[in-house]
C-alpha positions in Angstrom: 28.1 -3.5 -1.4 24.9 -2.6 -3.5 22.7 -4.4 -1.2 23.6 -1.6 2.0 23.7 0.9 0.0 20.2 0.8 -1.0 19.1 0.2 2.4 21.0 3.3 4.1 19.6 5.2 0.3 15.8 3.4 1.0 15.9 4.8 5.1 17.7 7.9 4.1 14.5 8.7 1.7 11.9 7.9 4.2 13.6 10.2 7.0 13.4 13.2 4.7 10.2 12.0 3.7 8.8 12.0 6.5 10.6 15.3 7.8 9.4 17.2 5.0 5.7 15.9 5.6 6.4 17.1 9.2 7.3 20.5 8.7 5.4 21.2 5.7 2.1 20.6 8.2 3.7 22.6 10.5 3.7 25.2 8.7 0.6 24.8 6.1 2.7 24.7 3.2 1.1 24.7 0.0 3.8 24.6 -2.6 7.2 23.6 -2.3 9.6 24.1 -5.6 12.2 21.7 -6.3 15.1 22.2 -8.4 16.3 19.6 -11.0 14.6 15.7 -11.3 17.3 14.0 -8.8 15.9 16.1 -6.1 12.1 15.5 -6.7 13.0 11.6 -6.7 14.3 11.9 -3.3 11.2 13.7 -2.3 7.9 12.8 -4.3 6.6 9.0 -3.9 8.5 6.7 -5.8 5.1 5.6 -7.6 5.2 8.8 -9.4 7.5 9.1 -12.3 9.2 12.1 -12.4 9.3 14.6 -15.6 10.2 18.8 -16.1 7.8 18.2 -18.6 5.2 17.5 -16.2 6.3 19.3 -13.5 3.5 19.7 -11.3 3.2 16.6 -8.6 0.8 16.1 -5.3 2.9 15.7 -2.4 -0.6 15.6 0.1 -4.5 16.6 0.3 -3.1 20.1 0.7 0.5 20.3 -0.9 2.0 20.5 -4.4 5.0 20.2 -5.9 7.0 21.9 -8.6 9.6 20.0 -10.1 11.5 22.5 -12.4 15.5 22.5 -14.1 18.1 22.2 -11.7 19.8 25.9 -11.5 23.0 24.1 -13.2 21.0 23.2 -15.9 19.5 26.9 -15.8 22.6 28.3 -16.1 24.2 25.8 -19.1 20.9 26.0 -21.0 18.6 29.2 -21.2 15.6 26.9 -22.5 15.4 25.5 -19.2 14.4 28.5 -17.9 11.3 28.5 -20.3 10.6 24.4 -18.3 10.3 26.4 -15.7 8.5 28.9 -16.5 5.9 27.1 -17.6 6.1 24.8 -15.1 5.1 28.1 -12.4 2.6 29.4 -15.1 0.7 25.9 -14.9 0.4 25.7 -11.7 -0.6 29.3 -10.5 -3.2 28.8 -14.1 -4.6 25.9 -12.6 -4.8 26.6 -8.1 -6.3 29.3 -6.3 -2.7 30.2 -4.8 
């Protein structure tokens, strides 16, 4: 029913959580880019809402993330690819990358 569903959903999210956290310190990443909004809710704190019009979320002390269109919604519409843009522009505007 609902009820498991969330629970598998609720440990499945807190694995990859905590994977990504993992190997991103592993490797001293600094920005990872996500593709589309359903993505960055599986991977950014669920006390952050997600937006493409925002796009640019803390994911640690050191690590960012860029929450840009999904490459379907690239594809089906070209303004998308402006969100994103943008979205890239911001952020390298506002870090020393």
């Amino acid at each position: 029913g609902d009820w498991s569903s969330d629970v598998c959903s609720s440990d499945l999210k807190e694995f990859l959580a905590t994977l990504m956290d993992t190997r991103m310190a592993a490797k001293s990443v600094k920005t990872l880019l996500l593709l589309g909004e359903s993505t960055a809710q599986w991977l950014i704190s669920s006390q952050q809402d997600i937006s493409l019009d925002e796009g640019v979320y803390p994911l640690s002390d050191t690590a960012t993330a860029l929450v840009i269109p999904s490459l379907t919604e690239m594809l089906a519409d070209s303004d998308c690819k402006r969100v994103a843009w943008g979205t890239i522009c911001r952020y390298l505007s506002c870090s020393s990358v």
